[in-house]
Structures are given as C-alpha cells and as structure tokens.
Backbone as ProteinMPNN parsed JSONL, in Angstrom:
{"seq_chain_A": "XXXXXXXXXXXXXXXXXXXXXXXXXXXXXXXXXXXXXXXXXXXXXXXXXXXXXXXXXXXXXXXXXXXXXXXXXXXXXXXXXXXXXXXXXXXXXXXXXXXXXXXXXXXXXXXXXXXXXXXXXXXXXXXXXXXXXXXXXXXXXXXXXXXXXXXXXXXXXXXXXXXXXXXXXXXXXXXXXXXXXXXXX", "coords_chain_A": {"N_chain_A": [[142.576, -3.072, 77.575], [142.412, 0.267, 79.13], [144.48, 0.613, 81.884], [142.592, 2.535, 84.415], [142.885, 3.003, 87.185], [144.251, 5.431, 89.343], [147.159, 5.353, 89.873], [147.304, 4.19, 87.553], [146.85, 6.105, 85.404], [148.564, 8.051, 86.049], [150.878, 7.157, 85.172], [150.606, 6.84, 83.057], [150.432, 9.112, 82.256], [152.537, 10.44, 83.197], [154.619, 9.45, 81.354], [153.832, 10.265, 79.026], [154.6, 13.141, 79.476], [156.912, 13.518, 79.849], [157.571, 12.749, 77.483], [156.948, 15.202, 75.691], [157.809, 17.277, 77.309], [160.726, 16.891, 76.24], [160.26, 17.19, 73.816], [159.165, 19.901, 74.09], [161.553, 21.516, 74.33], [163.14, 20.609, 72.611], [161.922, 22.109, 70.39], [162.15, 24.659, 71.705], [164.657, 24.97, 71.236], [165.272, 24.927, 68.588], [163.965, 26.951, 67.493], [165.09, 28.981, 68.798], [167.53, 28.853, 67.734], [166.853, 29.808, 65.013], [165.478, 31.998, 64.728], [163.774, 33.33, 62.416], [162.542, 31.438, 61.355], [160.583, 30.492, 63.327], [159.504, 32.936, 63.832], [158.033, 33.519, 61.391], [156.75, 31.006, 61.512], [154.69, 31.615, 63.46], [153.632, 33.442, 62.55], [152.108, 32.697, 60.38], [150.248, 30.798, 61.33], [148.916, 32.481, 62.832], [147.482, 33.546, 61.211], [146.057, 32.24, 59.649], [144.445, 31.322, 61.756], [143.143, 34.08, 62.374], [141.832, 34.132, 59.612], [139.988, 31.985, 59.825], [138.543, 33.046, 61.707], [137.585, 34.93, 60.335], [136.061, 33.661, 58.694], [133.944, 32.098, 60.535], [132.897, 34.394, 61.54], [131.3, 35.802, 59.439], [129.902, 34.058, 58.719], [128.342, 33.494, 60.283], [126.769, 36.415, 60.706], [125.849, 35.45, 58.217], [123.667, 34.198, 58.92], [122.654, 36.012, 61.261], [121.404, 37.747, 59.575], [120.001, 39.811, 60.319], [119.569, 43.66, 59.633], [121.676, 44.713, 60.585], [123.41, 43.379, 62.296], [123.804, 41.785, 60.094], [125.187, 43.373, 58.867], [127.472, 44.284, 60.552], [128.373, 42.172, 61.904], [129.147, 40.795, 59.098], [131.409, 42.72, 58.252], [133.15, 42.71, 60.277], [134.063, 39.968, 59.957], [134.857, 40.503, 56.905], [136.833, 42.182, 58.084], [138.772, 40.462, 59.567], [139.339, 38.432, 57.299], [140.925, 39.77, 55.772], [142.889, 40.313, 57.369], [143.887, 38.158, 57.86], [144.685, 36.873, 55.39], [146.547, 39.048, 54.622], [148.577, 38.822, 56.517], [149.372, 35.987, 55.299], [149.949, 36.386, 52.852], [152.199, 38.318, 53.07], [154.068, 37.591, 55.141], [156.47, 38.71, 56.397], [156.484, 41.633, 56.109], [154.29, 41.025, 57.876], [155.21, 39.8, 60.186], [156.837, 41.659, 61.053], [154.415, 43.462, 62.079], [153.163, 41.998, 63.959], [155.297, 41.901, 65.652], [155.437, 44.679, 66.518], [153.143, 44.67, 68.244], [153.932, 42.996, 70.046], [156.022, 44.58, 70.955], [154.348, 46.615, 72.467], [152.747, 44.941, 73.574], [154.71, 44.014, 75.922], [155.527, 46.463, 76.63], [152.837, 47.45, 78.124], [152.661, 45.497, 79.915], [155.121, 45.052, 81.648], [154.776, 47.97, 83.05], [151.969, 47.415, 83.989], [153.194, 45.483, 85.964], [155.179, 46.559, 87.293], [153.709, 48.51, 88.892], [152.129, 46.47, 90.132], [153.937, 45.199, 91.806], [154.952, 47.513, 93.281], [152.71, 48.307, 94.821], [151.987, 46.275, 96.418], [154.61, 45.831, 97.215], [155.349, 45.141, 100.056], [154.953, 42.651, 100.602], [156.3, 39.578, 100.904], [158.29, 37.918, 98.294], [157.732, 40.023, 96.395], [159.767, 41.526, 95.067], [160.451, 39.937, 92.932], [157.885, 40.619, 91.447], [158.867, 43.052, 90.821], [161.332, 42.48, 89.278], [160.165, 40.977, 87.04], [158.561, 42.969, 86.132], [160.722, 44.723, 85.295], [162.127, 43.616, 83.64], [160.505, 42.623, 81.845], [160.189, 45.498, 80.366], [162.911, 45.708, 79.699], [163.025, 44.237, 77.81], [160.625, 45.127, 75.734], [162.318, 46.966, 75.207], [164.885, 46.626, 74.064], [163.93, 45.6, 71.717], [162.236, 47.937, 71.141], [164.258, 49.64, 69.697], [165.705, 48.244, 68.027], [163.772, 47.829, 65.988], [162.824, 48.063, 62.485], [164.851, 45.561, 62.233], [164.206, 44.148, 64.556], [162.425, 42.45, 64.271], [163.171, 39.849, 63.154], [163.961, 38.571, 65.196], [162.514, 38.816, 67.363], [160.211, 37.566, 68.158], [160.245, 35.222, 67.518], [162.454, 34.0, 69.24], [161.246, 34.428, 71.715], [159.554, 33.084, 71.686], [160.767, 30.623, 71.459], [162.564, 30.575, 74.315], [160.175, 30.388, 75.638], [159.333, 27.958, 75.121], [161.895, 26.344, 75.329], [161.671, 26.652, 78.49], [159.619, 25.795, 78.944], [159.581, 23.08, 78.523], [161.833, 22.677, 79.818], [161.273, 22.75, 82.308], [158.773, 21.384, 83.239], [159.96, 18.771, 82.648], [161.288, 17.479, 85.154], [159.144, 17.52, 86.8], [157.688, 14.949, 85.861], [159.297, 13.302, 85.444], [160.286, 12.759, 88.301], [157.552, 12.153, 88.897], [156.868, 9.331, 87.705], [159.013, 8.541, 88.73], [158.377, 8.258, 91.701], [155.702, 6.375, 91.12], [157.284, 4.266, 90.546], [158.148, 3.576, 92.86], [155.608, 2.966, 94.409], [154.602, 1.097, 93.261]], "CA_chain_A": [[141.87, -2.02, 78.273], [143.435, 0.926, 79.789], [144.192, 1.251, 83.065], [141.979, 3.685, 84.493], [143.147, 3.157, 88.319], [144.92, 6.977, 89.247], [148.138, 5.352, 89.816], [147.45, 3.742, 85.703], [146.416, 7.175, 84.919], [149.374, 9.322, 86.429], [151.888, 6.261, 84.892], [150.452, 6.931, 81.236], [150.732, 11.339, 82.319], [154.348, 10.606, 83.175], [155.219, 8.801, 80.396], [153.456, 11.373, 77.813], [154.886, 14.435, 80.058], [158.294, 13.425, 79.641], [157.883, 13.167, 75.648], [156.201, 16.203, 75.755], [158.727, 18.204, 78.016], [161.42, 16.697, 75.947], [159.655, 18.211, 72.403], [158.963, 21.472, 73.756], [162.94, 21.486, 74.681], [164.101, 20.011, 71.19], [161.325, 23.172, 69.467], [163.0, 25.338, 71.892], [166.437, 25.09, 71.021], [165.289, 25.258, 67.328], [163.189, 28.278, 67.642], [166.469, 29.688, 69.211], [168.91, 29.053, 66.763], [166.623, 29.929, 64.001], [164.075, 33.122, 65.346], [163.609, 34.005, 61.917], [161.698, 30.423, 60.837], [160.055, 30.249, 64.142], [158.474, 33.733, 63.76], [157.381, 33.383, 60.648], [155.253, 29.94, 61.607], [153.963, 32.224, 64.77], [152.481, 34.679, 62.07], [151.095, 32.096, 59.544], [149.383, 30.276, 62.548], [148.059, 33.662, 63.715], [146.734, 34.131, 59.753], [144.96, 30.642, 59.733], [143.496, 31.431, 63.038], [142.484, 35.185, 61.558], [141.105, 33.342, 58.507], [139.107, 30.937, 60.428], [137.551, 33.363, 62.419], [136.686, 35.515, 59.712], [134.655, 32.427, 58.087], [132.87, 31.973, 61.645], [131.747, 35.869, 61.537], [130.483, 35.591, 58.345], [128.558, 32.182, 58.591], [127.258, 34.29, 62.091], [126.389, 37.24, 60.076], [124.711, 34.927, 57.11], [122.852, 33.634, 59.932], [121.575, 36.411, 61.909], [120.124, 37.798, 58.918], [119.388, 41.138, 60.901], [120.373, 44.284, 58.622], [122.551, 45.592, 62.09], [124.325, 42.22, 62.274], [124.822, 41.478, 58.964], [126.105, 44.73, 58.415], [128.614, 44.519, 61.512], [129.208, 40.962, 61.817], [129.905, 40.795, 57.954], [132.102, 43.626, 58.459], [134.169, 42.131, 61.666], [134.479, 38.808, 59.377], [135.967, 40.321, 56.215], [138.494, 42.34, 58.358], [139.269, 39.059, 60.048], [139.654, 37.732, 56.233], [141.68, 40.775, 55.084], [144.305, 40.512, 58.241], [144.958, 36.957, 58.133], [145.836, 37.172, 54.074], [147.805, 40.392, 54.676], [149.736, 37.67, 57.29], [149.904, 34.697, 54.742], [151.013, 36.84, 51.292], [153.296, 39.553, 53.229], [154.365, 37.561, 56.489], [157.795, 39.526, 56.819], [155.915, 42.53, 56.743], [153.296, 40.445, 58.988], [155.973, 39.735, 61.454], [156.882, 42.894, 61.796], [153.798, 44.248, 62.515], [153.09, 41.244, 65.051], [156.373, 42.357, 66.465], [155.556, 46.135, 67.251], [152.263, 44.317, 69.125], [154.6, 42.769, 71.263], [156.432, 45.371, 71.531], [153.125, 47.594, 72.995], [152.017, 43.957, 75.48], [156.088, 43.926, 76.606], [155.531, 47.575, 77.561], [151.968, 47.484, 78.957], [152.648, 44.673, 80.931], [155.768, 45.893, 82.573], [154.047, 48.776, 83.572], [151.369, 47.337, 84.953], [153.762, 44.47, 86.857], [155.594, 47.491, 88.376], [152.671, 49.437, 89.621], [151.414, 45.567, 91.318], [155.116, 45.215, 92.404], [155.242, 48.9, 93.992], [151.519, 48.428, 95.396], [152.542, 45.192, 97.423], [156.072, 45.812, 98.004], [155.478, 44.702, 101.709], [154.831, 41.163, 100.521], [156.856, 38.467, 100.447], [157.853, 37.447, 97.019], [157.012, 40.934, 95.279], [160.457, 41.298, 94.24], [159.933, 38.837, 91.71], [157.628, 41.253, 90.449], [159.673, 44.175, 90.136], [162.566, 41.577, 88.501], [159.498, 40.905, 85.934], [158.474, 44.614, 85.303], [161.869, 45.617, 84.71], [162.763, 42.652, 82.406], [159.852, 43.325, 80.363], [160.788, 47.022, 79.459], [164.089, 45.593, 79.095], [162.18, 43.901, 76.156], [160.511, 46.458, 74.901], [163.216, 48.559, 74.415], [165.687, 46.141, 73.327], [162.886, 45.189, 70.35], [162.173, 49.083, 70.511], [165.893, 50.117, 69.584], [166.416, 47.894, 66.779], [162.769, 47.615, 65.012], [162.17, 47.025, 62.382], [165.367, 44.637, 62.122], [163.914, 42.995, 65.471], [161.483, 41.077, 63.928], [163.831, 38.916, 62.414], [164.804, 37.478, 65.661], [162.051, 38.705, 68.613], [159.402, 36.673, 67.977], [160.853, 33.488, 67.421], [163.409, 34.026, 69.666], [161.012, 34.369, 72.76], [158.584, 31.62, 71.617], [162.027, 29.406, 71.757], [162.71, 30.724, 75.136], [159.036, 30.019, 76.206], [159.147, 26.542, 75.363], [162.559, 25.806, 76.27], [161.84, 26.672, 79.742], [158.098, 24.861, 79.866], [160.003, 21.693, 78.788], [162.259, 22.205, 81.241], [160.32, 22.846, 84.267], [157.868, 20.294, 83.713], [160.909, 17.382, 83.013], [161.894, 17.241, 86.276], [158.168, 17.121, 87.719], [157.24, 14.18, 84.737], [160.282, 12.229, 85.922], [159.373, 12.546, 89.649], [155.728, 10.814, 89.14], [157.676, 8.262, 87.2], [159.909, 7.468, 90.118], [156.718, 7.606, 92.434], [154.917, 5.574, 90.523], [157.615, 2.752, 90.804], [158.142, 3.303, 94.121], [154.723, 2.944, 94.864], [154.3, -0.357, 92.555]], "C_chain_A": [[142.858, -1.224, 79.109], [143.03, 0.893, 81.384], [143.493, 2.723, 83.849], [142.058, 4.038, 86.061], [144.099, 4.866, 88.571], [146.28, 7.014, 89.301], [148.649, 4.788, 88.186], [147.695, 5.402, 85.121], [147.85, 8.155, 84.867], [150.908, 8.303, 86.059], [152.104, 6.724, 83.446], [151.051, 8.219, 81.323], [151.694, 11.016, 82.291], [154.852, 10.433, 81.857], [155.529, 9.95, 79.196], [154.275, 13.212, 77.984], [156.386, 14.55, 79.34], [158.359, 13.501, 77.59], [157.573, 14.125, 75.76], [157.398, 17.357, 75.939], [160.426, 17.938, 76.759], [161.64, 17.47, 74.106], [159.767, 19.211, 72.469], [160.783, 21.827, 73.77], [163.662, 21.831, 73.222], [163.423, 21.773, 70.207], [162.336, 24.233, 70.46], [164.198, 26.433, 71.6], [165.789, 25.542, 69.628], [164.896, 26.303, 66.821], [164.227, 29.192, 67.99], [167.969, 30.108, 68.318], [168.232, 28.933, 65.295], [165.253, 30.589, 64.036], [163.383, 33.17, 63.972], [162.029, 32.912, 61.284], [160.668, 30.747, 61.787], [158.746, 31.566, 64.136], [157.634, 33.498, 62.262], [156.052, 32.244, 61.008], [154.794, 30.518, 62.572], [152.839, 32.954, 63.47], [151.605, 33.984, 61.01], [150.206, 31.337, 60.534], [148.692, 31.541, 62.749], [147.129, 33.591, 62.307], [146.019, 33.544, 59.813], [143.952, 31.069, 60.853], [142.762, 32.796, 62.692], [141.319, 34.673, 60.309], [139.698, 32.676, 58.938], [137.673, 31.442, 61.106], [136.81, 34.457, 61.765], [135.197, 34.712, 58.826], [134.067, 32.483, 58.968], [132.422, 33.314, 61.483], [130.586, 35.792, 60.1], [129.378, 34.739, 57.747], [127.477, 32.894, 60.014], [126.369, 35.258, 61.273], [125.26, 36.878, 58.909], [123.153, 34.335, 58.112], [121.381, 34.726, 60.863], [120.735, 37.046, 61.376], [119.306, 39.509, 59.338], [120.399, 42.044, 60.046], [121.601, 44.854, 59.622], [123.46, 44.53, 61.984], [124.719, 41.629, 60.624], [125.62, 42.413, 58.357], [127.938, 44.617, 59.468], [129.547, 43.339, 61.546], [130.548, 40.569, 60.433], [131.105, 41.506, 57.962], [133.654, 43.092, 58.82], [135.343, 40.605, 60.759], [135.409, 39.326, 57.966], [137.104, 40.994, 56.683], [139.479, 41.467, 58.685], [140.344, 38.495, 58.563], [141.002, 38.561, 55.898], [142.951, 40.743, 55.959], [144.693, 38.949, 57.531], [145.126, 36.39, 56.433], [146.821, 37.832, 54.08], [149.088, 39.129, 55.257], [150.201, 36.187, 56.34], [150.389, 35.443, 53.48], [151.902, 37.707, 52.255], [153.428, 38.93, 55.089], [155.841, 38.023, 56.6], [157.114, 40.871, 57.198], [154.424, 42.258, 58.216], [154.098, 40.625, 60.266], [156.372, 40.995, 61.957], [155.911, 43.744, 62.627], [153.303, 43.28, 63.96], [153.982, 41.664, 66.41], [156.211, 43.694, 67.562], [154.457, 45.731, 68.395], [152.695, 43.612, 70.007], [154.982, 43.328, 72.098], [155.44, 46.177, 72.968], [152.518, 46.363, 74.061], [153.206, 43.73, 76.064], [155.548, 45.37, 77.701], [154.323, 47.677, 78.712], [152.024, 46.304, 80.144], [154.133, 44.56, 82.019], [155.431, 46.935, 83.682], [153.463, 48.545, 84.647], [151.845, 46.228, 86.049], [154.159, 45.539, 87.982], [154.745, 48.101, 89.292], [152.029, 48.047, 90.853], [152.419, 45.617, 92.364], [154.962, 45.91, 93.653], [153.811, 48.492, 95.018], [151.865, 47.344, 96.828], [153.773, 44.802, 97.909], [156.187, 45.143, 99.56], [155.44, 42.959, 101.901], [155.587, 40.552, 100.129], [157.089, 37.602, 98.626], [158.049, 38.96, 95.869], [158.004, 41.383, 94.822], [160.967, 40.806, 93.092], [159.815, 39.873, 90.71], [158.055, 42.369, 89.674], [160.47, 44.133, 88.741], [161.509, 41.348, 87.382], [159.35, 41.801, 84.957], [159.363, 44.448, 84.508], [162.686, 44.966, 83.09], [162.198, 42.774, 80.906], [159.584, 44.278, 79.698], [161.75, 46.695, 79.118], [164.192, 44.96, 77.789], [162.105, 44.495, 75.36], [161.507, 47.163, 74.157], [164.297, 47.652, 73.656], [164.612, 46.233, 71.601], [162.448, 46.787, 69.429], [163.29, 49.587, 69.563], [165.97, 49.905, 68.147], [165.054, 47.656, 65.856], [163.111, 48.195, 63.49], [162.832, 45.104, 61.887], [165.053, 43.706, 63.474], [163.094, 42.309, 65.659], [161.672, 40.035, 63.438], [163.705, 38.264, 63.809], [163.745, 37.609, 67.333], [161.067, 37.8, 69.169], [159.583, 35.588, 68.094], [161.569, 33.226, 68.585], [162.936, 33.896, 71.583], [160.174, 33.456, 72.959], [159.677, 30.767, 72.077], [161.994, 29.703, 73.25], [161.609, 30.301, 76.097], [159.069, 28.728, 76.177], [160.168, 25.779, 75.65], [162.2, 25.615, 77.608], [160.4, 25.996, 80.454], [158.836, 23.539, 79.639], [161.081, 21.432, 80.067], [162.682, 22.212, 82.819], [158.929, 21.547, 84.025], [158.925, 18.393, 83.405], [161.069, 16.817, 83.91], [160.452, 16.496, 86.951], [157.68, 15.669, 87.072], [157.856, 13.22, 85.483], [160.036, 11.818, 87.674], [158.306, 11.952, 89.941], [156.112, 9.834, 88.731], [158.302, 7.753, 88.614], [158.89, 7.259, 91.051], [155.863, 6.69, 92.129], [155.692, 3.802, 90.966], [157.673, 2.784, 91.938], [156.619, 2.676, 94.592], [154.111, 1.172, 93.968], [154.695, -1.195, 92.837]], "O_chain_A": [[143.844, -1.703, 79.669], [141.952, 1.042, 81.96], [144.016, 3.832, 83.733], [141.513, 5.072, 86.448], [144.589, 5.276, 87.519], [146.898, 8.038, 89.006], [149.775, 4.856, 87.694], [148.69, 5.733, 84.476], [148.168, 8.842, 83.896], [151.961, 8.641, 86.599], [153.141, 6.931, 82.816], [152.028, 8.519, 80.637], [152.188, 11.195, 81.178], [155.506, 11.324, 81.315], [156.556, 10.377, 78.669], [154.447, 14.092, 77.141], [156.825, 15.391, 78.556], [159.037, 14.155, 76.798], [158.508, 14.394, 76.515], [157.822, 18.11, 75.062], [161.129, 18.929, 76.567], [162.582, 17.973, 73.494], [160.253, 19.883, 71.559], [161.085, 22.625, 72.883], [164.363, 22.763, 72.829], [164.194, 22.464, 69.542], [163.357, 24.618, 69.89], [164.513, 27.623, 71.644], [165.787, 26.77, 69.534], [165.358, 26.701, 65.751], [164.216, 30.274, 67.402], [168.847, 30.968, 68.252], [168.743, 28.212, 64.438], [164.203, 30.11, 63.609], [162.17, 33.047, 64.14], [160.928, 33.332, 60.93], [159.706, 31.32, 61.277], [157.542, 31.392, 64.33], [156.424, 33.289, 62.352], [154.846, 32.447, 60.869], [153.991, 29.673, 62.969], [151.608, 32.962, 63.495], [150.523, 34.482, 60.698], [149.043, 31.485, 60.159], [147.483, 31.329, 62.834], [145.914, 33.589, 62.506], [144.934, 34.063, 60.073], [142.734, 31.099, 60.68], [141.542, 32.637, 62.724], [140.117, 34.936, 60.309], [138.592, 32.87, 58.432], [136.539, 30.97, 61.18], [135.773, 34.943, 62.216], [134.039, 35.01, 58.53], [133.064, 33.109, 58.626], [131.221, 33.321, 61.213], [129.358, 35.747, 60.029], [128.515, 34.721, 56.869], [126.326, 32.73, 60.42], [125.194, 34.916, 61.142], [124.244, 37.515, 58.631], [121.968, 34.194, 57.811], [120.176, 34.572, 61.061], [119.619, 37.245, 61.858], [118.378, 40.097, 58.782], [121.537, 41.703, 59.726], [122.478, 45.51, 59.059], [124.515, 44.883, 61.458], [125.787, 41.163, 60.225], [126.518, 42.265, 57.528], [129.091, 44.823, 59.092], [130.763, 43.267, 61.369], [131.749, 40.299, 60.431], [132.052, 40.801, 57.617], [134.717, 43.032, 58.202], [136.54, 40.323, 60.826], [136.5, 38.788, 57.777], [138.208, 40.792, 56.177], [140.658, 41.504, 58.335], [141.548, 38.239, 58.591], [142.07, 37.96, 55.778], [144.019, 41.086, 55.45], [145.664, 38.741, 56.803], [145.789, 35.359, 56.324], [147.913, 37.453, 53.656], [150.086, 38.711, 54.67], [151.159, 35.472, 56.634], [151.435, 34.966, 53.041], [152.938, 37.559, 51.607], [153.029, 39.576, 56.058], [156.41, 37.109, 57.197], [157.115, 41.26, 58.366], [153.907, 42.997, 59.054], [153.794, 41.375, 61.194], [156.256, 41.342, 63.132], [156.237, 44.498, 63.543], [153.091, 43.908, 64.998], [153.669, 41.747, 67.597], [156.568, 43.83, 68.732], [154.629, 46.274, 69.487], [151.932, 43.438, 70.958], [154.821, 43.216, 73.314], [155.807, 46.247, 74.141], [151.952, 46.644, 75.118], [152.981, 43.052, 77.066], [155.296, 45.398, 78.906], [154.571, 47.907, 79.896], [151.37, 46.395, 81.183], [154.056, 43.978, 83.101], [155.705, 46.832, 84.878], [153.748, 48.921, 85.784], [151.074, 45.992, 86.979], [153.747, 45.552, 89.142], [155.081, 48.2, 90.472], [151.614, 48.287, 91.987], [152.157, 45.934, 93.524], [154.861, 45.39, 94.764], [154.136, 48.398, 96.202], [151.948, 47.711, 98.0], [154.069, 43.887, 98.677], [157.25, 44.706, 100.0], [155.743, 42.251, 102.862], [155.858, 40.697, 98.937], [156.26, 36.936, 98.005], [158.458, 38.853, 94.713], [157.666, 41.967, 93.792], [161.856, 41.31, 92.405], [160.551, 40.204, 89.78], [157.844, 42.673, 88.5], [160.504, 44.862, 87.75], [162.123, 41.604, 86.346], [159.634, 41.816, 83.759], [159.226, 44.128, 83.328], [163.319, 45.406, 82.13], [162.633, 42.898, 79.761], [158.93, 44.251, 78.656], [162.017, 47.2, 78.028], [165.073, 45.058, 76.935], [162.876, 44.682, 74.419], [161.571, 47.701, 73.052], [164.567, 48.038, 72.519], [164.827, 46.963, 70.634], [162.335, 47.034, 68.228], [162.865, 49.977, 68.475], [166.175, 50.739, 67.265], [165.373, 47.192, 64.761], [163.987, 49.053, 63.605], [162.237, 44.089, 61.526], [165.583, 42.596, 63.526], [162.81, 41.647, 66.657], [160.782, 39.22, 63.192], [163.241, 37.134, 63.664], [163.973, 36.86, 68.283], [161.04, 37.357, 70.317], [158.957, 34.923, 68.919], [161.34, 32.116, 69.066], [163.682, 33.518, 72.487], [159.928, 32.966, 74.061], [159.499, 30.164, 73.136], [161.185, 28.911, 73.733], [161.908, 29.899, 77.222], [158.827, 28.175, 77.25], [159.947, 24.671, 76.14], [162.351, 24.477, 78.051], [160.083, 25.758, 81.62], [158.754, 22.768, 80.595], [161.182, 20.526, 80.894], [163.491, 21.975, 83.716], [158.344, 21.024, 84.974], [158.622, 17.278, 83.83], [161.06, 15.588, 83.839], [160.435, 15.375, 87.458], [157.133, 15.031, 87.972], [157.223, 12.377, 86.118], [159.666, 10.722, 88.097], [158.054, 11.332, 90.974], [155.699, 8.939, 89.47], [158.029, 6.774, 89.307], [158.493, 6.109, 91.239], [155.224, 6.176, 93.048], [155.19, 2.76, 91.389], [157.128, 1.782, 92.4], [156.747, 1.672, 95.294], [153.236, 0.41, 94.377], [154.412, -2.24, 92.25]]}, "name": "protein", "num_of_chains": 1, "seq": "XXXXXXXXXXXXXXXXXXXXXXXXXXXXXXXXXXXXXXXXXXXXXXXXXXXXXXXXXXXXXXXXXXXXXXXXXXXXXXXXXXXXXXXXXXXXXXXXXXXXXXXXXXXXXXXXXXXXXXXXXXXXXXXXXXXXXXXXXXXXXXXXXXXXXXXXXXXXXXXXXXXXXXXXXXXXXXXXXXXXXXXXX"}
C-alpha cells in the first residue's frame, strides 16, 4: 500500500520530478540538435489532434441532427479532417505553414508584452517584460527573414529550448523536496 501520508506523497513527487525534469532535458537537447525531426513530430501531433477533433464534430453534428448544426458542425468537422491530413501527407509543407503561425503569435505577443511593459513601467519587475517583448520580435523577425527555410529549424528548435529549460528549472526544485524529505525523516 502506498503511502498516502504528504511527506509519502511529496517523496514519490520528488522521485518522479527528477525523472521527469531529467527527460524533458535529454528531449531538449535532442530537439536542439535535430529541429528538423522535432518539428515535424510537433506537426503530426497537431494533425492527430486536428483529426480527432474533426471525428468529435462530426459524431456532434450526427447527433444534433438539426439541419443548422448538421450543416455547420459537419462543416467545422470535415475542415478539422481536411487540415490534419494536409499535416500528415504534406508535413514539410505543414511545418511551414505551422511556422508562419508562429511567426504571427511571436509577433502578436510581443506587441502586446510591450504595450503591458510600457503601461506598468513604474512597477517593479516590468523590465522583464520589455526583455520579453523585444525577444519575441527578435523571433519573429529572425523566423521572418529566413522563411520559408526557417521551418526547418524554428519549430523544433524552440520546443527544444522549451523543454530544456522546464527540465531545468524544475531539477533543482525536485532535488530540494528530496533533500527535505530526508531531512525531515
């Protein structure tokens, strides 16, 4: 039987954190020194998940049976169907087009970082946000510049970077409940 006491509980979390943190690390690196794999499984995952949710519209649509909803729903469901094939037969041209939609949430979300930035400048911290803005036009445009050769390597390349840096920011905290834990045992 498992321990279910909070110091059992936060013994097992450590344990699992640390594999965990240590995975996203190892995908990371690999995602890093090989954008081109990494995007690709971003855009067949997105297809599957497109796919999936065109079957749920369509099972909605068989369902509601109303000529308004089966007209719309049906609709909603085979575009669903029709993207996330386009993404599993033509994922190079998939990735690319995934890519330019980065491109367009890099820029909009720069934007609107700067404008929070600028708004709360008086606060503590809101430098940060500027250092965010500016980084993520510096995105954009890098990805803008070289499209559509920067789908080879943007995608993948920032997923790697994303999960390098969740494995290792939560390592440190994983290993810390670990040593608490014995201390406290």
């Amino acid at each position: 039987m498992a321990d279910s006491s909070p110091i059992g509980i936060v013994k097992l979390s450590a344990g699992w954190a640390i594999v965990l943190s240590i995975l996203l690390i190892l995908a990371g690196i690999l995602a890093i020194v090989i954008p081109p794999a990494a995007g690709i499984a971003v855009d067949i995952l997105i297809a599957w998940l497109l796919l999936l949710g065109g079957v749920a519209h369509l099972a909605f649509a068989w369902h509601v049976r109303s000529p308004g909803g089966l007209f719309w729903e049906g609709l909603l469901g085979l575009l669903y169907l029709a993207l996330g094939i386009y993404l599993l037969v033509r994922p190079i041209a998939g990735l690319a087009s995934l890519t330019l939609l980065l491109e367009g949430y890099l820029f909009a979300k720069g934007i609107l970082v700067l404008i929070l930035a600028f708004r709360i400048r008086q606060m503590s911290g809101s430098g940060w946000l500027f250092f965010d803005g500016i980084i993520s036009l510096i995105l954009c445009a890098m990805i803008s510049l070289s499209w559509p050769s920067s789908s080879e390597w943007a995608i993948g390349t920032l997923i790697g970077v994303s999960m390098l840096f969740a494995g290792f920011t939560r390592l440190p905290m994983a290993m810390a409940a670990r040593r608490l834990i014995a201390k406290t045992a």
